[in-house]
C-alpha positions as CSV (number, residue, x, y, z in Angstrom):
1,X,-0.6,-0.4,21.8
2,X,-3.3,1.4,19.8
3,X,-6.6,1.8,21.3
4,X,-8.9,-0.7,18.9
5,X,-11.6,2.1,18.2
6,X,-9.1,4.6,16.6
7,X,-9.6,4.0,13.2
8,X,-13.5,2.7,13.7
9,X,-15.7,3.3,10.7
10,X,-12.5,3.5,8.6
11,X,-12.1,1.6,4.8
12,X,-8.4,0.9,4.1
13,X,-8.0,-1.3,0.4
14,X,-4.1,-3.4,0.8
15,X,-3.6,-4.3,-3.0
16,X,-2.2,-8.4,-3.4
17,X,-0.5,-10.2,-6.1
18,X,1.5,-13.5,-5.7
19,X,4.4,-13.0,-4.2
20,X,4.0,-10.3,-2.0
21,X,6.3,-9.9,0.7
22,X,5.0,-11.6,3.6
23,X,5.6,-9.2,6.5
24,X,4.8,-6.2,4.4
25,X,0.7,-7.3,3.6
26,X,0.5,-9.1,7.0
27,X,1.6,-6.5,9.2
28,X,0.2,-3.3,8.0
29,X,-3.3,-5.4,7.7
30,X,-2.9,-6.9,11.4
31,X,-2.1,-3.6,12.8
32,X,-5.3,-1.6,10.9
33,X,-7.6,-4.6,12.3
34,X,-6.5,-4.1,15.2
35,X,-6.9,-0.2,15.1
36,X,-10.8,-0.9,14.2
37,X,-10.3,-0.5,10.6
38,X,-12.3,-2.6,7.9
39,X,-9.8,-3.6,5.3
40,X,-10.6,-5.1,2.7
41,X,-7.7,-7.7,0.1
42,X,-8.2,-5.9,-3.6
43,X,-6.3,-8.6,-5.9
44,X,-6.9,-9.5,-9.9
45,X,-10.0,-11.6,-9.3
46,X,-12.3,-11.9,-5.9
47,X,-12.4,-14.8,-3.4
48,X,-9.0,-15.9,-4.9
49,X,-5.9,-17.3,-2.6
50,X,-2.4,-15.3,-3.4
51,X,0.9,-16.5,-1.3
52,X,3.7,-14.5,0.0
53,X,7.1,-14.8,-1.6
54,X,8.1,-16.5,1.4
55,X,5.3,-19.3,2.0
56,X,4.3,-17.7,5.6
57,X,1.4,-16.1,4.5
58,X,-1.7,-16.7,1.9
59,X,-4.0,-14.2,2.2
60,X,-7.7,-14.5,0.0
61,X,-9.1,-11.9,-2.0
62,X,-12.4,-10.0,-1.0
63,X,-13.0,-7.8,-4.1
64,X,-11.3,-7.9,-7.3
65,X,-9.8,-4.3,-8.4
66,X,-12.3,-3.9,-11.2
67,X,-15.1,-3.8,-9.0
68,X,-13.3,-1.9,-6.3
69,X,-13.5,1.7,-6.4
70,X,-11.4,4.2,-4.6
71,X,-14.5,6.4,-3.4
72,X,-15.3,3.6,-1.4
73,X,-12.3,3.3,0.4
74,X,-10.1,5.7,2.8
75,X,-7.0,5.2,1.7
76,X,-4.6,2.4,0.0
77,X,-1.5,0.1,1.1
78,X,0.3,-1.2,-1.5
79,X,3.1,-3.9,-0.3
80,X,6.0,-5.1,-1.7
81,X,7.9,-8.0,-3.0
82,X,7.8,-9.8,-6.4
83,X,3.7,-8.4,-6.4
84,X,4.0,-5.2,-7.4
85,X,5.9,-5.9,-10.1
86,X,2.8,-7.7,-11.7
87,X,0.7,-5.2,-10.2
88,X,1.6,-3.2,-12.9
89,X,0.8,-4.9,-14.9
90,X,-3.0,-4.6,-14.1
91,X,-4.6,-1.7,-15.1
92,X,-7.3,-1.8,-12.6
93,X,-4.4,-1.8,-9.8
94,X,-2.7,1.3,-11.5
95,X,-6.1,3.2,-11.9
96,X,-7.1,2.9,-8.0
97,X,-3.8,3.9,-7.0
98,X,-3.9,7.1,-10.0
99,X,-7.6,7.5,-7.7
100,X,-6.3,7.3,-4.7
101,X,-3.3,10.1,-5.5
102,X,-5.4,12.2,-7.3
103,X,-8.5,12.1,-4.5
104,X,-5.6,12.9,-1.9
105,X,-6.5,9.7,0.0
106,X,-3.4,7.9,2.2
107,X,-1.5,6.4,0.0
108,X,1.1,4.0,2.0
109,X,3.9,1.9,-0.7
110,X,6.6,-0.4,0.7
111,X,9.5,-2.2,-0.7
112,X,8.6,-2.7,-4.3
113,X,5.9,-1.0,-4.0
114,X,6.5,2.3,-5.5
115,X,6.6,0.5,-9.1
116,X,2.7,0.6,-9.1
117,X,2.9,4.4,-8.2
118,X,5.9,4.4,-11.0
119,X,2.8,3.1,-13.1
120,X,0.4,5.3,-12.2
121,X,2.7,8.2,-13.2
122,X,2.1,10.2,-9.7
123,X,5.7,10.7,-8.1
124,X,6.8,13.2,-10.0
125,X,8.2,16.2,-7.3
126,X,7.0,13.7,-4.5
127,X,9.9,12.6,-2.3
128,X,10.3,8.9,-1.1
129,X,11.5,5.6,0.1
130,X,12.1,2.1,-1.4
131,X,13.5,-0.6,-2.0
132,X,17.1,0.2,-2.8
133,X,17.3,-1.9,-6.6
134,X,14.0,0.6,-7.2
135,X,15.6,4.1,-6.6
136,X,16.4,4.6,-10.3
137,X,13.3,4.0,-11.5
138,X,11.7,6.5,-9.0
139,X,14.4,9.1,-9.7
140,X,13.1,8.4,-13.7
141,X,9.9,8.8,-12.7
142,X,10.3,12.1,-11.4
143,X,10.6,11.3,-7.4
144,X,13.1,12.7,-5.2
145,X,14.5,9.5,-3.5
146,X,15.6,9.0,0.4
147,X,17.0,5.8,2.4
148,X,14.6,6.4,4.8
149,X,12.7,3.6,7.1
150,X,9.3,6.2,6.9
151,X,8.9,9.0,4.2
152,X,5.5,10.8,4.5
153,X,5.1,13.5,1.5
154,X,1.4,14.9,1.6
155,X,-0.8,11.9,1.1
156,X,2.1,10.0,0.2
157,X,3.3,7.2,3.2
158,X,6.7,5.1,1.5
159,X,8.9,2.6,3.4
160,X,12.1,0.3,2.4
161,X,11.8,-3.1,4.0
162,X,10.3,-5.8,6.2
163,X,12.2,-4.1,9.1
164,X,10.4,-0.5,8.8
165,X,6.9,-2.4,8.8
166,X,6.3,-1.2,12.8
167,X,6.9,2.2,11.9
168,X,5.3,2.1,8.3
169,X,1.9,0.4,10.0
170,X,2.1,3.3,12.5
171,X,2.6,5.7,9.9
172,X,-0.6,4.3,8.1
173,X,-2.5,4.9,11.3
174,X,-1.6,7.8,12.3
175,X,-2.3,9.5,8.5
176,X,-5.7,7.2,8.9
177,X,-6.8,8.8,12.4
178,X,-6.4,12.2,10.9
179,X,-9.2,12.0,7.9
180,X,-12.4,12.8,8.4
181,X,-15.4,10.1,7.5
């Protein structure tokens, strides 16, 4: 259990798409919450509904990523699926994560998610984790790939799968607890 107050006063950004994997937006953001944190849902447009890949889980947009700017926020969680993969494809999406790397900010990617920081162009020397069908492209990209369920490198917090959510969330927290306001 992690004591509710831990990460009080804290500003986490999760990045959403359609089809993100369910599990991997739902249970990073439950677990922040229910650390204290204040996260906010950063998709293409505001006060817009997007839907997991699965149909468990619709989450609504509170800011859309061309307002949102990554001095506002302590770090960035970027989950996986079919999302990232149109994620990409947003130049807003790509920038805050670029601003999140580059201000050394927690930087959490699971599944799929690594193709935004593929994007971005920030992996090269970093090592980390994926989605399997994904390694390539992070190899390409200049990252040193591992199967993995956690891979902290620096700033950097990657995962593979639904399964490593617990330990990805606690990951998250743990990285989180350890900035400075």
């Amino acid at each position: 259990m992690v004591e509710p107050a831990l990460l009080s006063g804290k500003r986490i950004a999760i990045l959403v798409e359609d089809g993100f994997e369910d599990h991997e937006l739902t249970g990073p953001l439950d677990a922040l919450r229910s650390a204290g944190a204040n996260v906010a849902i950063v998709g293409p447009s505001a006060r817009t509904e997007y839907r997991g890949k699965r149909g468990q889980a619709a989450v609504t947009s509170d800011l859309a990523a061309g307002s949102a700017r990554m001095q506002d926020f302590d770090a960035l969680v970027v989950p996986g699926g079919h999302a990232p993969d149109k994620m990409r494809m947003r130049h807003a999406m790509v920038d805050l994560v670029r601003d999140a790397m580059n201000a050394q900010k927690p930087v959490a990617a699971i599944c799929h998610g690594p193709q935004v920081l593929i994007s971005a162009d920030v992996l090269r020397g970093r090592t980390l984790t994926c989605w399997p069908s994904i390694a390539v492209d992070v190899k390409n990209a200049g990252g040193l790939y591992v199967d993995q369920p956690v891979v902290e490198d620096g700033n950097l917090i990657t995962s593979r799968k639904p399964d490593d959510v617990p330990m990805f969330s606690a990951a998250i927290i743990k990285a989180l607890s350890k900035v400075h306001a």
